[in-house]
Every structure is written in C-alpha cells, then in structure tokens.
MIDOSE-1310 file (N, C-alpha, C; in nm, 2 decimals, decimal comma, always signed):
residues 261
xxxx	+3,63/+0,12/+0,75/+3,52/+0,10/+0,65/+3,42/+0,01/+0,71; +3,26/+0,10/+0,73/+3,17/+0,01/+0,74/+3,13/-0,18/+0,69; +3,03/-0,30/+0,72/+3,01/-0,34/+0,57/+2,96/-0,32/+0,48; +2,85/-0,18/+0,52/+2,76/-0,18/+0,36/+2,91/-0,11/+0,26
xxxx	+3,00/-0,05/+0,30/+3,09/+0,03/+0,19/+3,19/-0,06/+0,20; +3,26/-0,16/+0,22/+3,31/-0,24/+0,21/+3,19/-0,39/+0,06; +3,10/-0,43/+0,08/+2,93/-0,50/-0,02/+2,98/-0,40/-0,12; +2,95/-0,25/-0,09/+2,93/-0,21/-0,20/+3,03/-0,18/-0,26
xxxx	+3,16/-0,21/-0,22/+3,28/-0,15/-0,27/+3,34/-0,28/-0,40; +3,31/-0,42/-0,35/+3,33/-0,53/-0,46/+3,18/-0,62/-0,49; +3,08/-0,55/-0,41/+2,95/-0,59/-0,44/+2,91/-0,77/-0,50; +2,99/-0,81/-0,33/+3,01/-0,94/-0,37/+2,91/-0,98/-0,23
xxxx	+2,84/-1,14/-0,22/+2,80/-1,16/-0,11/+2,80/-1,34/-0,13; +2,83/-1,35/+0,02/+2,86/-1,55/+0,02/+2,74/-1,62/+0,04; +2,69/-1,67/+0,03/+2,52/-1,75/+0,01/+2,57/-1,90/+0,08; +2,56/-1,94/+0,16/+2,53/-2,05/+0,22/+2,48/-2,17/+0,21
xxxx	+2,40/-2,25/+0,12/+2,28/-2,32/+0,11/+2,27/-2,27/-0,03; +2,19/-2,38/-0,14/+2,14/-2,37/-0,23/+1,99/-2,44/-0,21; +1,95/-2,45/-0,13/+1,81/-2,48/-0,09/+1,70/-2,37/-0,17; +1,60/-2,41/-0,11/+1,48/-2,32/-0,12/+1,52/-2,12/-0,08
xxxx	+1,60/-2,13/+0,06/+1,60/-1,95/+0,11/+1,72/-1,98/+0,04; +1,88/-2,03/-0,01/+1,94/-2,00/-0,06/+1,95/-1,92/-0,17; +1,89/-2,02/-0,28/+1,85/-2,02/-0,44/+1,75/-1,87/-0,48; +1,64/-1,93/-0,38/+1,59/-1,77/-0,42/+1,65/-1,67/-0,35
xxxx	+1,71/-1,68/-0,24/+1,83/-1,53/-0,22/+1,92/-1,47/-0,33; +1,99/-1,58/-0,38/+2,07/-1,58/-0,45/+1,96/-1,49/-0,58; +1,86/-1,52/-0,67/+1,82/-1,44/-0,73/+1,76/-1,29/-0,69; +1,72/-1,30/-0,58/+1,70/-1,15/-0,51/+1,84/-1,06/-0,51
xxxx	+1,93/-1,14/-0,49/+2,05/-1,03/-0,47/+2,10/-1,00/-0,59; +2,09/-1,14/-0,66/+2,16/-1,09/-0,80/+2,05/-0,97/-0,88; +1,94/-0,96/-0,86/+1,85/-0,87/-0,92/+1,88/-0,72/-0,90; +1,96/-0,70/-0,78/+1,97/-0,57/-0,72/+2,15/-0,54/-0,71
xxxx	+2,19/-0,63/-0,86/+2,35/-0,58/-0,90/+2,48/-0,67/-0,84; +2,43/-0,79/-0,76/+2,55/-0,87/-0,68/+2,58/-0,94/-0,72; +2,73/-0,97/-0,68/+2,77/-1,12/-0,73/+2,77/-1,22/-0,64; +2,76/-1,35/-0,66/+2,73/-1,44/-0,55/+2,81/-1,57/-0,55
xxxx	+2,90/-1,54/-0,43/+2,94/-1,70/-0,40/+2,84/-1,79/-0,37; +2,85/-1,88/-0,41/+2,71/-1,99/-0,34/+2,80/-2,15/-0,35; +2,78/-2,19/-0,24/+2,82/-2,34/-0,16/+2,75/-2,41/-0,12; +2,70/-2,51/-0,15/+2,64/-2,64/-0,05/+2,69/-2,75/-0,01
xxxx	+2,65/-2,81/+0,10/+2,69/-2,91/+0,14/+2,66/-3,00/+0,05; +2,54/-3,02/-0,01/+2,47/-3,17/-0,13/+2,58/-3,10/-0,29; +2,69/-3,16/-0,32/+2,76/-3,17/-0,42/+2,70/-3,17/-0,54; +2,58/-3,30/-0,49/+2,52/-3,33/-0,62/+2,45/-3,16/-0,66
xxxx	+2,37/-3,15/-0,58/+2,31/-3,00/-0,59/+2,39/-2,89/-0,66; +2,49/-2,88/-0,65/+2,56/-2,77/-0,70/+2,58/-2,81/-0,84; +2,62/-2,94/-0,82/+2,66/-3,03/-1,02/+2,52/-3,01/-1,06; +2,44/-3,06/-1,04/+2,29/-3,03/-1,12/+2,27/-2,93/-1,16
xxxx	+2,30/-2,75/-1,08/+2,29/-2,64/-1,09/+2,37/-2,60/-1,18; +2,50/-2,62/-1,17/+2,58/-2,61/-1,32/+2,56/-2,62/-1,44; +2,47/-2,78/-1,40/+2,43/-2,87/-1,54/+2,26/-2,79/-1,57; +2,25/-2,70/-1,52/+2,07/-2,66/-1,55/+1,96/-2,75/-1,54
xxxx	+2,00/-2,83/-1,43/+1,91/-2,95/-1,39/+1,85/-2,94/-1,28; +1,88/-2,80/-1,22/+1,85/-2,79/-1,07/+1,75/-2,62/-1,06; +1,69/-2,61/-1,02/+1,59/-2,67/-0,92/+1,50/-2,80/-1,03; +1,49/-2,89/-0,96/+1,43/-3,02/-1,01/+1,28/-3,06/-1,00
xxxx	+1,23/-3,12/-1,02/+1,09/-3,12/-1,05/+1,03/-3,16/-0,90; +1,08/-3,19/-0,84/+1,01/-3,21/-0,69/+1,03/-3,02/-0,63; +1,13/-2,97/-0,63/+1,15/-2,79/-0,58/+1,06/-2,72/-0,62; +1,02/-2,78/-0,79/+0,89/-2,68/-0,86/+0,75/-2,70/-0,74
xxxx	+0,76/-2,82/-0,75/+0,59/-2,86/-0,67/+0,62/-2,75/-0,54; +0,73/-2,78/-0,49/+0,72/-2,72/-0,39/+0,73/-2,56/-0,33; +0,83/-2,50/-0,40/+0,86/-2,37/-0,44/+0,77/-2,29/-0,50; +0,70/-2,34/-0,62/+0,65/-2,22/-0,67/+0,47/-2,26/-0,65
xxxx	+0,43/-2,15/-0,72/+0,25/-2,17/-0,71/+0,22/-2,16/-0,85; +0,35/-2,08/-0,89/+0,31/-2,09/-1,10/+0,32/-2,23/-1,18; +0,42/-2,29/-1,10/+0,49/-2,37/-1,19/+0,64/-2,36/-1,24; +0,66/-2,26/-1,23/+0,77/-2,14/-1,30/+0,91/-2,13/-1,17
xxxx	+0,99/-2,14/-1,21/+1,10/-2,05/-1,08/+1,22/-1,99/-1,20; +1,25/-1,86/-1,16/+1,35/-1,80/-1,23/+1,45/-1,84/-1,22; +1,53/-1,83/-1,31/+1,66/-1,88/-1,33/+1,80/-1,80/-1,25; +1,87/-1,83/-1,18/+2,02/-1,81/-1,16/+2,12/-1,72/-1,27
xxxx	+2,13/-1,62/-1,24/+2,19/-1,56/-1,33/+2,34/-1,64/-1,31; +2,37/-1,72/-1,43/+2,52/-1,79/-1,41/+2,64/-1,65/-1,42; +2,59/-1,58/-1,51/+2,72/-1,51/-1,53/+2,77/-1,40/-1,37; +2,67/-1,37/-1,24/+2,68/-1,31/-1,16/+2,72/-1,46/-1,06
xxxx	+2,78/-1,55/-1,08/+2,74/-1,65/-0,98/+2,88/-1,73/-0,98; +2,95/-1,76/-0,87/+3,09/-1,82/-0,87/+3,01/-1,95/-0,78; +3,03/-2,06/-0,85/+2,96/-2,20/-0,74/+3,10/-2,27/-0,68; +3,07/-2,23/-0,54/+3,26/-2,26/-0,52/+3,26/-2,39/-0,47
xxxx	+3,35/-2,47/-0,54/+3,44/-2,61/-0,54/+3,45/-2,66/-0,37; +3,48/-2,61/-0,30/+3,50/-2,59/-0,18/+3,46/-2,47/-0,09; +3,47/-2,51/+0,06/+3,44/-2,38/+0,14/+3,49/-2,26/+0,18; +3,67/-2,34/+0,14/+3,74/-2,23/+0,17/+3,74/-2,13/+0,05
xxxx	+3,65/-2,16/-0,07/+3,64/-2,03/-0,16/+3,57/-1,98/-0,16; +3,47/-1,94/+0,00/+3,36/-1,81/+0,08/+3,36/-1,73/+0,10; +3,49/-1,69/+0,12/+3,57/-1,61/+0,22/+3,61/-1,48/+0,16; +3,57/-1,45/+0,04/+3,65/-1,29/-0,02/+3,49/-1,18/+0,03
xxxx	+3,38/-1,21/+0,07/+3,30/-1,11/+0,11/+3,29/-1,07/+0,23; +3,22/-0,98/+0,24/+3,17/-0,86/+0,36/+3,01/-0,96/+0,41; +3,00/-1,00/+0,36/+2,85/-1,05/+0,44/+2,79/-1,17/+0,40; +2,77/-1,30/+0,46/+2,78/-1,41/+0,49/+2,62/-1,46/+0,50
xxxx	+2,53/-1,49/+0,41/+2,38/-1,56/+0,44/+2,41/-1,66/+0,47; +2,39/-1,73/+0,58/+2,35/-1,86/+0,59/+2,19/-1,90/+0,59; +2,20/-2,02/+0,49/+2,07/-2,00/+0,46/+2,02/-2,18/+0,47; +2,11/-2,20/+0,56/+2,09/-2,38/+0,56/+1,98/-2,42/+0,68
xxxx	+1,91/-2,51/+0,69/+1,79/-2,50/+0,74/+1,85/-2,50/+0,96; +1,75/-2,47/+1,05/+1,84/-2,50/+1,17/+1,66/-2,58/+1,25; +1,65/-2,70/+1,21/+1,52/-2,71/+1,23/+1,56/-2,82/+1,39; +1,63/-2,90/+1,36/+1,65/-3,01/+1,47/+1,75/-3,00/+1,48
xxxx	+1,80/-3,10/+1,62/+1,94/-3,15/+1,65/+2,05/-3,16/+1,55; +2,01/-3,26/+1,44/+2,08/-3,32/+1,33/+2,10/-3,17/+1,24; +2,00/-3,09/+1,21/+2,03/-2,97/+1,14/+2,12/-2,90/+1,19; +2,11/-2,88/+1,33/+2,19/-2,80/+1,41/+2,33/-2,79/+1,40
xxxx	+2,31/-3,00/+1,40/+2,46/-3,00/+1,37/+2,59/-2,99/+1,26; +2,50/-2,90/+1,20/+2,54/-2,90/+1,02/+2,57/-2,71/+1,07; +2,55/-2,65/+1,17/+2,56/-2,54/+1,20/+2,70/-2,54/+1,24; +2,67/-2,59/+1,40/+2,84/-2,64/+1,42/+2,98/-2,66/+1,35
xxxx	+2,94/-2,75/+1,21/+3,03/-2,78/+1,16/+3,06/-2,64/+1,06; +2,98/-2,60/+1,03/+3,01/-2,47/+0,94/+3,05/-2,37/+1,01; +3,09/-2,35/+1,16/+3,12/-2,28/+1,28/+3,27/-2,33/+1,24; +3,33/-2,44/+1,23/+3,44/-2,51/+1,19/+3,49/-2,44/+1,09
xxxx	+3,46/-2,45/+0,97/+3,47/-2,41/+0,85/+3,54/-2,22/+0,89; +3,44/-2,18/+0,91/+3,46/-2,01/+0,96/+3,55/-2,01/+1,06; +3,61/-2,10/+1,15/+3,75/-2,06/+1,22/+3,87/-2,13/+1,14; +3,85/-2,24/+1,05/+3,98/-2,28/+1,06/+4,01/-2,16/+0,89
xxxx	+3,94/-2,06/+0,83/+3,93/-1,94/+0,74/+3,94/-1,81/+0,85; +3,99/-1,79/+0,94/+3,94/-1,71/+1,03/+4,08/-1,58/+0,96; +4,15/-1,61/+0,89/+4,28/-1,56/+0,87/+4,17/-1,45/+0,74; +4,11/-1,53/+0,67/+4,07/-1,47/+0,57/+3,92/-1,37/+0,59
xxxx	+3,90/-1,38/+0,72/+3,80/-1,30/+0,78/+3,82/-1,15/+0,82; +3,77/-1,06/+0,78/+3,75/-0,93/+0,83/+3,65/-0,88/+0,89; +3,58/-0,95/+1,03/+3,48/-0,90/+1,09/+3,38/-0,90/+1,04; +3,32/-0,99/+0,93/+3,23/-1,02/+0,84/+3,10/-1,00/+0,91
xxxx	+2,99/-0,99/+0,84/+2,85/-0,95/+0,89/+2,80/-1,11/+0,83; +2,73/-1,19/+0,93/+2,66/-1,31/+0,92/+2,51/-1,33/+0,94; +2,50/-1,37/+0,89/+2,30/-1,32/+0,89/+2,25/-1,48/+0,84; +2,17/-1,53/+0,94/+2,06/-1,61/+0,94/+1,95/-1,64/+0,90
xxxx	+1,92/-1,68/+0,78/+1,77/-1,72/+0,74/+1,67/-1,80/+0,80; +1,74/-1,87/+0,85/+1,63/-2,02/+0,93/+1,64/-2,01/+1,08; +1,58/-2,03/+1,12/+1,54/-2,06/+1,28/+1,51/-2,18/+1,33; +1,58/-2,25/+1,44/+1,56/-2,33/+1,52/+1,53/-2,36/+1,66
xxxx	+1,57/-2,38/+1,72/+1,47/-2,37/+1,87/+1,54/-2,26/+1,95; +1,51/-2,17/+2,01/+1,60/-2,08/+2,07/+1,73/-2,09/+2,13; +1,85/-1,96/+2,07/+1,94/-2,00/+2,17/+2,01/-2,10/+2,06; +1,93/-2,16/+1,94/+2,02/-2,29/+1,87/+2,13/-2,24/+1,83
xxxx	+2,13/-2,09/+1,76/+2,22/-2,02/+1,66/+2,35/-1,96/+1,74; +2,29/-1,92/+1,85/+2,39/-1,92/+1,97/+2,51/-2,02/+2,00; +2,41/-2,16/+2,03/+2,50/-2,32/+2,11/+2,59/-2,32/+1,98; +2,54/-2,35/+1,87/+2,58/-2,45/+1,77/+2,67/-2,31/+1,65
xxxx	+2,66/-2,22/+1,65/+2,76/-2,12/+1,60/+2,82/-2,02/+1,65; +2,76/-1,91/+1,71/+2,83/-1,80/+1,76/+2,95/-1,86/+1,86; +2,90/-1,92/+1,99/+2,98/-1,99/+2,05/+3,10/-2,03/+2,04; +3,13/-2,11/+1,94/+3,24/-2,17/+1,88/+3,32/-2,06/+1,88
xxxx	+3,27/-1,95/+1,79/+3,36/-1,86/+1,67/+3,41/-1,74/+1,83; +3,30/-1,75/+1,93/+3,34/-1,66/+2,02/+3,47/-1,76/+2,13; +3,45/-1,82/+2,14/+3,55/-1,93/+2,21/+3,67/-1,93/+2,11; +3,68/-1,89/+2,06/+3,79/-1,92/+1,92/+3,85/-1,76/+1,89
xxxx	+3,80/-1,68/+1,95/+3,83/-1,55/+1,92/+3,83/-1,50/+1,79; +3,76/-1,56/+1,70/+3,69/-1,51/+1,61/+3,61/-1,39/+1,59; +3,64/-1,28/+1,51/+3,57/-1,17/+1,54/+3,46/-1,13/+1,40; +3,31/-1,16/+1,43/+3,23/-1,15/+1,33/+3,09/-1,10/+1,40
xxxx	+3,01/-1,04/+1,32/+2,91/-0,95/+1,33/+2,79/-1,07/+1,34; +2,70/-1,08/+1,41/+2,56/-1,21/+1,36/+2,46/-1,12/+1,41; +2,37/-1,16/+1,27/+2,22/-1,12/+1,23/+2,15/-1,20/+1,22; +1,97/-1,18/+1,21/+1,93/-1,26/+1,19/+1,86/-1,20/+1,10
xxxx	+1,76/-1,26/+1,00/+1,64/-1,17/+0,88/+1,59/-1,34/+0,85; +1,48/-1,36/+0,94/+1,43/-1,54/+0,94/+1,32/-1,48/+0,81; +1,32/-1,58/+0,72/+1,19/-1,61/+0,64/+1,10/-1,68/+0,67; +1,02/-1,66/+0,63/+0,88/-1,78/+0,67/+0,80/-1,74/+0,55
xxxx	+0,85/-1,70/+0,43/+0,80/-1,71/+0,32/+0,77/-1,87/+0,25; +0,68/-1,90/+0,21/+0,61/-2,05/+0,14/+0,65/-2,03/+0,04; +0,65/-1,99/-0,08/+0,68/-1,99/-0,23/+0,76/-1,87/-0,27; +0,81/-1,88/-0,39/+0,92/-1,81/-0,47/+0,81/-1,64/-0,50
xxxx	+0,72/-1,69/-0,52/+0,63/-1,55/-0,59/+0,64/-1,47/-0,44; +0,57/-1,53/-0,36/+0,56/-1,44/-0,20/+0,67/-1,39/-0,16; +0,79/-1,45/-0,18/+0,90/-1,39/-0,17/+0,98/-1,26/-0,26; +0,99/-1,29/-0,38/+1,03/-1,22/-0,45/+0,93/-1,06/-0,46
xxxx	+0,77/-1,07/-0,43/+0,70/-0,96/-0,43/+0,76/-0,86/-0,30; +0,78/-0,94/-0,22/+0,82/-0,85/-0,10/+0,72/-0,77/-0,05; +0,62/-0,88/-0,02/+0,47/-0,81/+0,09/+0,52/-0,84/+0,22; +0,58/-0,96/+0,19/+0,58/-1,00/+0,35/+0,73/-0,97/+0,45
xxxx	+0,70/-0,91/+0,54/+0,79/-0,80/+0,59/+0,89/-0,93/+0,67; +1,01/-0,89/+0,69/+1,08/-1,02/+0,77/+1,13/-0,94/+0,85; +1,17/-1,04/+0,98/+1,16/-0,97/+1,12/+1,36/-0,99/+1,16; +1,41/-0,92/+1,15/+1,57/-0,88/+1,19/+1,64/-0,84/+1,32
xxxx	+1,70/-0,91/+1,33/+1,76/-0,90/+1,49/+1,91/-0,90/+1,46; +2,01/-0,87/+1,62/+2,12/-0,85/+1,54/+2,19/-0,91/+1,72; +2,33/-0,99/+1,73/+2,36/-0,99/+1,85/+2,38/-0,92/+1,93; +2,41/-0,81/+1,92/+2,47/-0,71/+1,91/+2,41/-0,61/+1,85
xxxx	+2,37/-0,44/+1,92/+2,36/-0,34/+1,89/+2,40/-0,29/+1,73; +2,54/-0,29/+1,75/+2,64/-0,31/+1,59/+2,60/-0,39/+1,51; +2,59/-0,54/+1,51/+2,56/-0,58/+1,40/+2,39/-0,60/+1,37; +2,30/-0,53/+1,47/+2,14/-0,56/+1,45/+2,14/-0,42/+1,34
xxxx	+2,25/-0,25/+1,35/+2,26/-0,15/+1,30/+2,29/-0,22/+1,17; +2,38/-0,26/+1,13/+2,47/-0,31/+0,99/+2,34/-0,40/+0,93; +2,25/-0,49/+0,94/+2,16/-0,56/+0,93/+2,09/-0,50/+0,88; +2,04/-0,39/+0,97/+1,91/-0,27/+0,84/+1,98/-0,23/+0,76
xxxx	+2,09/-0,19/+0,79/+2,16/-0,11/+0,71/+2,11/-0,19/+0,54; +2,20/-0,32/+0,57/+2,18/-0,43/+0,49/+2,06/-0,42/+0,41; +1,91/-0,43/+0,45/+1,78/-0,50/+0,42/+1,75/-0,32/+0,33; +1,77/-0,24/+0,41/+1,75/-0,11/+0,32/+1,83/-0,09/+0,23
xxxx	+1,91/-0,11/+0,20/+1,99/-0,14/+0,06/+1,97/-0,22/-0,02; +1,89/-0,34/+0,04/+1,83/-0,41/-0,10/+1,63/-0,37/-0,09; +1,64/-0,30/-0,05/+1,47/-0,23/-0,02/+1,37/-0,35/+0,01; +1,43/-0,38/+0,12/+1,35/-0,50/+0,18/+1,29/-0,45/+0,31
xxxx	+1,11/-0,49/+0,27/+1,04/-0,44/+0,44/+1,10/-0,57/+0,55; +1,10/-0,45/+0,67/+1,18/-0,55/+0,79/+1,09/-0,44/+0,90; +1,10/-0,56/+1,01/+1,07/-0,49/+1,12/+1,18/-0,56/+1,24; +1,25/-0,48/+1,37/+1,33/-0,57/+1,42/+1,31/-0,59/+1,56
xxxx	+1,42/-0,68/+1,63/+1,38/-0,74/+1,75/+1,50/-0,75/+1,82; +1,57/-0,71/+1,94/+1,65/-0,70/+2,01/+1,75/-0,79/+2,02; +1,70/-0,96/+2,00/+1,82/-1,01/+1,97/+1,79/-1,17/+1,93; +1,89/-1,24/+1,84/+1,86/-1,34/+1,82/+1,76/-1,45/+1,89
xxxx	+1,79/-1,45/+1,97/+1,71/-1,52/+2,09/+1,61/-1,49/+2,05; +1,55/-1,37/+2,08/+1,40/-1,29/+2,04/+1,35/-1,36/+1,93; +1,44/-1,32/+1,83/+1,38/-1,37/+1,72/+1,35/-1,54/+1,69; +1,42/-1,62/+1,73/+1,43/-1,73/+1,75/+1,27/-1,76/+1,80
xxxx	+1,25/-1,70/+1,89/+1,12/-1,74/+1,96/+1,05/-1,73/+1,92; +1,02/-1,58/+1,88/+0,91/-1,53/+1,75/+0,93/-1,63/+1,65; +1,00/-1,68/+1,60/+0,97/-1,78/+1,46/+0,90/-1,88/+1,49; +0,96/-1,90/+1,65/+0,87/-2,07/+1,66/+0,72/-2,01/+1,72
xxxx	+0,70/-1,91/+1,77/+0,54/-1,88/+1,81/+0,47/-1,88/+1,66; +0,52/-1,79/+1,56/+0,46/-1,78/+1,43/+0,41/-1,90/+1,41; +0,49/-2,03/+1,38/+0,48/-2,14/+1,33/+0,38/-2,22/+1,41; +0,38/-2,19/+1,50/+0,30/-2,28/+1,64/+0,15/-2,20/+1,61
xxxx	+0,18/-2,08/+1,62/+0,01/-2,00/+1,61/-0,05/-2,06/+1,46; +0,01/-2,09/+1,35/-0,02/-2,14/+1,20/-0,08/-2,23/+1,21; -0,02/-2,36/+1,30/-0,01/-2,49/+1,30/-0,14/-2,45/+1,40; -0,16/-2,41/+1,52/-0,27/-2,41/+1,57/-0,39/-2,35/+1,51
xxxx	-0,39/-2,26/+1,44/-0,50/-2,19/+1,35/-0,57/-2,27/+1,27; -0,46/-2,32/+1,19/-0,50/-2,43/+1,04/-0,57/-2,54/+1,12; -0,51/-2,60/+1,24/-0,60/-2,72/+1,27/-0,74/-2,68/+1,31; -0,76/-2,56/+1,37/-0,86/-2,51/+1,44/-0,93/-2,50/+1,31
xxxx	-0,92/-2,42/+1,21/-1,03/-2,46/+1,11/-1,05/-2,51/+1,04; -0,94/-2,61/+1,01/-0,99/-2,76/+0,97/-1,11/-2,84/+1,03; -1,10/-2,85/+1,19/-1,23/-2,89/+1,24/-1,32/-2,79/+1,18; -1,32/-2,69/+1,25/-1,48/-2,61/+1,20/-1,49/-2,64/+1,06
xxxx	-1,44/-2,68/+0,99/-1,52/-2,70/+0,85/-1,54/-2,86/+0,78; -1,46/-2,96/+0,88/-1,56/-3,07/+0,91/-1,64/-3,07/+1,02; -1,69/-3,00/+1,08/-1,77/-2,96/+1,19/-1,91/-2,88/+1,14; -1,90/-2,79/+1,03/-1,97/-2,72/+0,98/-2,00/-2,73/+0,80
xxxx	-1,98/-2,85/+0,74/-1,93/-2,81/+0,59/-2,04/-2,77/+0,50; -2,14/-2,67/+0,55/-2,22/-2,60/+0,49/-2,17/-2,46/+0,44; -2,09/-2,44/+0,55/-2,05/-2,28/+0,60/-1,88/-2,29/+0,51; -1,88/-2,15/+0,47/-1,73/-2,10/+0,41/-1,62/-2,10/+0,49
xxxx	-1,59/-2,20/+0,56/-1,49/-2,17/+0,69/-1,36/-2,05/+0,63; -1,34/-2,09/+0,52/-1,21/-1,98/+0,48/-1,25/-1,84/+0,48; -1,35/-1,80/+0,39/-1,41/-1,64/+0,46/-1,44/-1,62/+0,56; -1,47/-1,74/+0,64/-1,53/-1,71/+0,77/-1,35/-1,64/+0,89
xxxx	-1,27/-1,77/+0,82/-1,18/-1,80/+0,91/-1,09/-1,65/+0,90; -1,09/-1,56/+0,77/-1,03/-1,46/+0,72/-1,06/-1,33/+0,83; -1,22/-1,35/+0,81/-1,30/-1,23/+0,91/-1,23/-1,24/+1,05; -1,22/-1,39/+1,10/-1,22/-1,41/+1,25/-1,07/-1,33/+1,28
xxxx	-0,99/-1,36/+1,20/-0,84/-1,34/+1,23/-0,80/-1,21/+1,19; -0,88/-1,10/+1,12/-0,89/-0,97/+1,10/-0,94/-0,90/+1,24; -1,04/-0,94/+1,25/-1,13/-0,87/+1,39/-1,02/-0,89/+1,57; -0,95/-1,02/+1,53/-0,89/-1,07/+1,67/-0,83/-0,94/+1,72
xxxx	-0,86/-0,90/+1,84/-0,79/-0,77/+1,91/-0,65/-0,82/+1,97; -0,52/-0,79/+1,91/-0,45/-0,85/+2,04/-0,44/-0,82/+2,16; -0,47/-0,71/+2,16/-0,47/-0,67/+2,34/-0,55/-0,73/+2,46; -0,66/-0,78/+2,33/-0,77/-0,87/+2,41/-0,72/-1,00/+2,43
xxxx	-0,61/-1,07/+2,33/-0,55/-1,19/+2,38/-0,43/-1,19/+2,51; -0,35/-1,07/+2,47/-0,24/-1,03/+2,59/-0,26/-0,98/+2,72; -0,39/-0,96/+2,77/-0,40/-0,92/+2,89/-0,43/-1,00/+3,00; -0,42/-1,14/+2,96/-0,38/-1,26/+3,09/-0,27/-1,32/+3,04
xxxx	-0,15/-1,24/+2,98/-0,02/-1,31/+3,01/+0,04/-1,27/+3,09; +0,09/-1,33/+3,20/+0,15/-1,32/+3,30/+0,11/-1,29/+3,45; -0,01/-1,33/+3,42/-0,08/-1,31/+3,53/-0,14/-1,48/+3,62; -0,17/-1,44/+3,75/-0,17/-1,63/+3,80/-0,33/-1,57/+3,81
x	-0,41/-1,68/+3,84/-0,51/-1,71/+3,89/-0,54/-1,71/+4,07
C-alpha cells in the first residue's frame, strides 16, 4: 500500500511545529477532511492553544494582513502530550523553522525522536516546510535516520508565503523536491490531493538553494528600490519597480553564468 492510500485510508497527518507554516497547515489540511496530530517543542504554545489563547496578539501583527486568523478546528486536532504520540500516520510535516546552526539543531534532535519511534514507523513520507542553508536537511536529519537504518521517504514543499491570506488562497505555487525519485513521486502525489499548485526540483539540495536565491534576490530587490526612491522621491518607485521586474528577460540575466572573462 502506497502513502496516499495508506493518508487516505485513516486520513490522519502528524504536523510538526505549531508556528506560523505549522498552524496554518494544520488549517489547510483540516479544510480538505484531516485529522491532525500537532506537537511542539514550546509547551507553553500548545497550553495556550488548548486554552484559545494562541495565536496571540504579536502572531496576529505578524500573520495576518486582516487582522483575523482562522481558527483550529479542535474537534479534527489531537495536541499530543508528548512525541512519542506522532507516530500513528503515513505522512510527517515538519514545519519547524531550519534557519541557523541553533535551528538546525532542533532538527537533529527531532532526527532522535524518529529513531528511538522507529519500531512505530512504516516508511513514512516526511516533507519539509522550511529551508536552511543547503545540504542542512541532509547533515542534521536524513543522515541520522540513514545511519540508523531507519527506513523513511523525505520531501520537500518550502513556503515562502508572508501571511495567512496568501497562503490559504493558493496563488502562490510552492516548489517540491523529493530525495529520492520515490519519495519526490509520493510528494505530488501528496500536493495533488490537497489541490495545491507545485512545481518540482530534483532534489532537496536543489531546493534548498532555490529558497536561499529567492530570499537573497528579495532582499536584494527591496534594497535596490528603497534607494531609488530616496534617490528619486518624486517618482512612484513601486509602479515603477512592478514594470521593471515584469519586463526583466531572464535569459538576458542567464547568459553570463558560467562563463570567465
């Protein structure tokens, strides 16, 4: 038995993180019939969530653009006590951030977690929401679990969605990779069952990279028209900046990569 027919057979899925990509995963999945384990490391986080205290007034500022964030369906939602109560599904989000060293190392230990459960594992499908420096998701998890003879499927589907609205609309297409042939197939499999646009990329690594160019091209863009519009503050730099980044050819940026002088 595949995992989509295994998902859809107890239509259960383990959520990782009650963060920002946790929380609103956790509502995307529940919207489309799932039930949801959900664990975090911050305790307090989960007790607040119980108590309808959570997402808390700093998550709003940040999360949403209405003001508004949808609620957690409690009755689709098991908030497990511990980690060893993750373990009854077919497919595993990890949704905890992999930004630095110290993040990383929060990967590792949850690498921990998934061998010393490894009895209660059936080749589970693992899929990544966050990205960190290439190769991180590799060092700091796969590794482990492969050294350990652990037998599990890893995916990636990185977000780089900013707010709960942009997310939940589903304009913005997320980019999916798989370690493996098998588990990059089980991964669409995945994203087309909950009718999510994807486009994919050959392998973790890949994607890894891609997330940090995204972020680097953003970060270099935004600063770039920041100046021009203390440089120019007569001029609409934001329509301007819209046109500029519409018209850009890439082929006209890609045709001196890799090339020497």
């Amino acid at each position: 038995m595949g995992i989509i027919e295994k998902v859809l057979k107890d239509k259960k899925i383990s959520i990782w993180g009650c963060g920002y990509l946790g929380y609103t995963s956790t509502i995307k999945f529940q919207s489309t019939g799932f039930f949801i384990n959900l664990y975090d490391l911050n305790i307090g986080r989960l007790k607040a969530l119980k108590a309808d205290k959570y997402p808390d007034v700093d998550s709003v500022e940040l999360w949403t653009s209405s003001g508004e964030i949808p609620k957690i369906n409690v009755s689709k939602l098991s908030i497990a006590t511990s980690p060893d109560q993750m373990f009854e599904s077919a497919i595993h989000i990890i949704s905890f951030p992999a930004e630095d060293d110290q993040k990383r190392k929060v990967l590792k230990d949850l690498s921990d977690i998934f061998i010393a459960n490894q009895e209660s594992l059936d080749s589970p499908l693992i899929i990544f929401q966050s990205a960190g420096v290439p190769r991180g998701i590799e060092n700091a998890f796969i590794s482990n679990l492969n050294d350990s003879g652990v037998q599990c499927l890893y995916a990636s589907a990185f977000r780089s969605d900013w707010i709960i609205e942009e997310f939940l609309a589903g304009n913005r297409k997320q980019v999916v990779s798989g370690y493996n042939a098998k588990a990059l197939n089980e991964a669409c499999a995945f994203m087309d069952l909950l009718e999510i646009k994807y486009s994919t990329l050959l392998s973790i690594e890949e994607a890894e990279v891609y997330e940090n160019a995204q972020k680097a091209i953003h970060f270099t863009l935004s600063g770039f028209f920041n100046e021009l519009s203390l440089s120019y503050p007569g001029i609409d730099i934001r329509k301007l900046s819209k046109l500029l980044i519409r018209n850009i050819e890439p082929d006209e940026i890609s045709t001196g990569l890799g090339t020497l002088s």
